[in-house]
C-alpha positions as CSV (number, residue, x, y, z in Angstrom):
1,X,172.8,15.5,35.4
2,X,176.2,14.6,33.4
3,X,179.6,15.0,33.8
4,X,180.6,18.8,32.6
5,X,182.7,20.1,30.2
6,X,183.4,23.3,30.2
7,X,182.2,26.9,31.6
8,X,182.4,30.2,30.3
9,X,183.1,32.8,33.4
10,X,183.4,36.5,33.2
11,X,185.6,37.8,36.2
12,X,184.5,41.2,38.1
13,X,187.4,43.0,35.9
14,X,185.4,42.1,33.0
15,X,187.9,39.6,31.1
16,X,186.2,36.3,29.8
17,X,187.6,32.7,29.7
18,X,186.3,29.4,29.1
19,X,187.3,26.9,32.4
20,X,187.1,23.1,32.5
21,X,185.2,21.9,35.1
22,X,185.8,18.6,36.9
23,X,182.3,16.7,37.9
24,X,181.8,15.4,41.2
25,X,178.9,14.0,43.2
26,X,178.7,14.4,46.8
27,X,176.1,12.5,49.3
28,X,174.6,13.2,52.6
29,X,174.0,9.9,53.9
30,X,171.4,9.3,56.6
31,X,169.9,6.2,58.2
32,X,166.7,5.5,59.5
33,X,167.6,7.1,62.7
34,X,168.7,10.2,62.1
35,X,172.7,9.4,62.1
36,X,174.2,11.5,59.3
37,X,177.3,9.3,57.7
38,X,180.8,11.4,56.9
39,X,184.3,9.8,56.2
40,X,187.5,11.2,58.2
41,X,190.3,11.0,55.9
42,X,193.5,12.6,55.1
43,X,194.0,14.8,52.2
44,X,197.8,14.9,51.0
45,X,197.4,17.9,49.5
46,X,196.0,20.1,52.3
47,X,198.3,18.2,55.1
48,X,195.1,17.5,57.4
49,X,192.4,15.4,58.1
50,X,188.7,16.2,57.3
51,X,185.9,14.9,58.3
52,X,183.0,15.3,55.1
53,X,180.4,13.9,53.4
54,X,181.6,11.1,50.7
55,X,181.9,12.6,47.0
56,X,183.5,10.8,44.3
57,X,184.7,12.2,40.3
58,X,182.2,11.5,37.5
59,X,184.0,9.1,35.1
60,X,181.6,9.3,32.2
61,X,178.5,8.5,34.2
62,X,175.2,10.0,35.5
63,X,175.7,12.0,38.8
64,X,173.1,9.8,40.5
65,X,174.9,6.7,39.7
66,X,178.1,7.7,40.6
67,X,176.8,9.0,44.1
68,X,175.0,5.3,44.5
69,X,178.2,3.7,43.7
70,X,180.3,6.0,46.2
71,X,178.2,5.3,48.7
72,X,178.3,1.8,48.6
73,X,182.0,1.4,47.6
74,X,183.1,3.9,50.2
75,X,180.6,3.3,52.5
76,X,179.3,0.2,52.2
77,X,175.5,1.6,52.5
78,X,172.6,1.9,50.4
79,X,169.9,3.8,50.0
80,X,166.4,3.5,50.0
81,X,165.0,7.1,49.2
82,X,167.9,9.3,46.1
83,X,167.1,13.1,46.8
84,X,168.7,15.7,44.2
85,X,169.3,19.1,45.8
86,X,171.1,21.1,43.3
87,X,174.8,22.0,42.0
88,X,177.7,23.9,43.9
89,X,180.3,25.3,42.0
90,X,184.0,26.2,43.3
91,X,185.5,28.2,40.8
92,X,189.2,29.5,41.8
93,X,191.3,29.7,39.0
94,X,194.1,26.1,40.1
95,X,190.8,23.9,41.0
96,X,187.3,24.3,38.9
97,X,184.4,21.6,40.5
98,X,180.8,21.5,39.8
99,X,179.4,19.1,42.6
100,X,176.0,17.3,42.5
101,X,174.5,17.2,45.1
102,X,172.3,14.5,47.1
103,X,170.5,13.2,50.1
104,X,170.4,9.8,51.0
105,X,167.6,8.5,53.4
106,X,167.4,5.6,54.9
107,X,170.4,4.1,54.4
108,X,171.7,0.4,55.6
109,X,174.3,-1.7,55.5
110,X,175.3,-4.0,52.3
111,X,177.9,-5.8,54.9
112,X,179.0,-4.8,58.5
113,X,181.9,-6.7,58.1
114,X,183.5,-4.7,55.2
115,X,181.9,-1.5,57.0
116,X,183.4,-2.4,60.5
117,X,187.1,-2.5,58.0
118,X,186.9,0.4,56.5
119,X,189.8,2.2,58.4
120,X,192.4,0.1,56.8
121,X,191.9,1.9,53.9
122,X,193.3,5.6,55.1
123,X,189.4,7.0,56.0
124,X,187.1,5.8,58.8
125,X,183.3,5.8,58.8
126,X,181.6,7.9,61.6
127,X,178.0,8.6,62.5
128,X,176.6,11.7,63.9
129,X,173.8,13.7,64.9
130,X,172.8,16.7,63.5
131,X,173.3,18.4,66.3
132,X,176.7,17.3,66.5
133,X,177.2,18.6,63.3
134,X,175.9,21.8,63.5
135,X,178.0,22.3,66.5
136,X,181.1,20.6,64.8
137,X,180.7,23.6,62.2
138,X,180.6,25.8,64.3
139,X,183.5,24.9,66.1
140,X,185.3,25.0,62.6
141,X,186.5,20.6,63.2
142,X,184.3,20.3,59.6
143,X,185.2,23.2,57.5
144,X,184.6,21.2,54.2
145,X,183.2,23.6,52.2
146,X,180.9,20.9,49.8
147,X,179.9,19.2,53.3
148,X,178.8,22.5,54.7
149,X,176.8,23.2,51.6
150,X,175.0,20.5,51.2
151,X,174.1,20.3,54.9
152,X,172.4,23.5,54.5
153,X,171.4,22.7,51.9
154,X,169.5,19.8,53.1
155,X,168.5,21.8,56.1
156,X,166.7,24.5,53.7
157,X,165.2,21.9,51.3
158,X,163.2,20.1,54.6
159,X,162.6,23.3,56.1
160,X,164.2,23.1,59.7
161,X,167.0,25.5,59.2
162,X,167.8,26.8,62.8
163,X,166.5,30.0,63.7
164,X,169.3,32.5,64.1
165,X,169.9,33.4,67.5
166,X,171.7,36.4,69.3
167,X,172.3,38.7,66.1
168,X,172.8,41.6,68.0
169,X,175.7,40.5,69.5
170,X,179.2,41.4,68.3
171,X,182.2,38.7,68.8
172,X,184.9,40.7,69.0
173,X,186.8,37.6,69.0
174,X,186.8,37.3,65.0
């Protein structure tokens, strides 16, 4: 579980290329009672404000260390339990990521203070349940497509992905 280097990809119309891929880890960060931890923060490049799970680039170390530094530096929470779900690659042609993925459990605090502060630096710190988050998908206010992934993600892995309701109905509002 490294940083990457590059990818060989053969596109539907059957021409090849190598493509570098940029390393990331991404964490799911959940305490002890059930709050799941995302950052709201504006991105310069998309104009808006997301609200997702805390990632940061792989600089030449291991995925999990990077993801237990992130959390902390970002954060300001540790973790007691380091779960490794898989990889998610976005592949589009301007922006190549492989993203590690990870559940933490049980986190806590390393200082409330610098927690409590966090907003200074252009993201804040919010706390929800999964519920909330399932809804909040739904309604399209986190459409994050790493946090949406590794939500499932961790849904699937624990087994307690919601049963799909009403499939016979047709929103003709799409």
């Amino acid at each position: 579980m490294m940083k990457s280097g590059r990818k060989h990809i053969i596109k539907p119309a059957g021409n090849q290329k190598d493509i570098k891929l940029r390393s990331c880890a991404a964490i799911l960060p959940v305490d002890s009672k059930g709050r799941i931890f995302l950052v709201r923060q504006r991105h310069r490049k998309q104009l808006r404000v997301f609200l997702e799970v805390p990632m940061g680039g792989l600089r030449g170390e291991y995925s999990l260390d990077r993801a237990k530094s992130k959390l902390e530096e970002k954060l300001s929470l540790k973790a007691k339990n380091w779960f490794y779900l898989g990889k998610a690659y976005e592949i589009k042609d301007y922006a190549n990521m492989l993203v590690y993925l990870y559940l933490a459990t049980n986190v806590y605090p390393v200082d409330a203070f610098c927690q409590k502060n966090k907003k200074s630096n252009g993201y804040q710190i919010e706390n929800y349940s999964l519920r909330r988050i399932e809804r909040l998908i739904r309604e399209n206010i986190i459409s994050d497509l790493i946090t949406i992934v590794l939500f499932y993600k961790t849904l699937s892995s624990l087994g307690t992905l919601p049963r799909l309701k009403g499939l016979g109905k047709v929103d003709r509002t799409l």
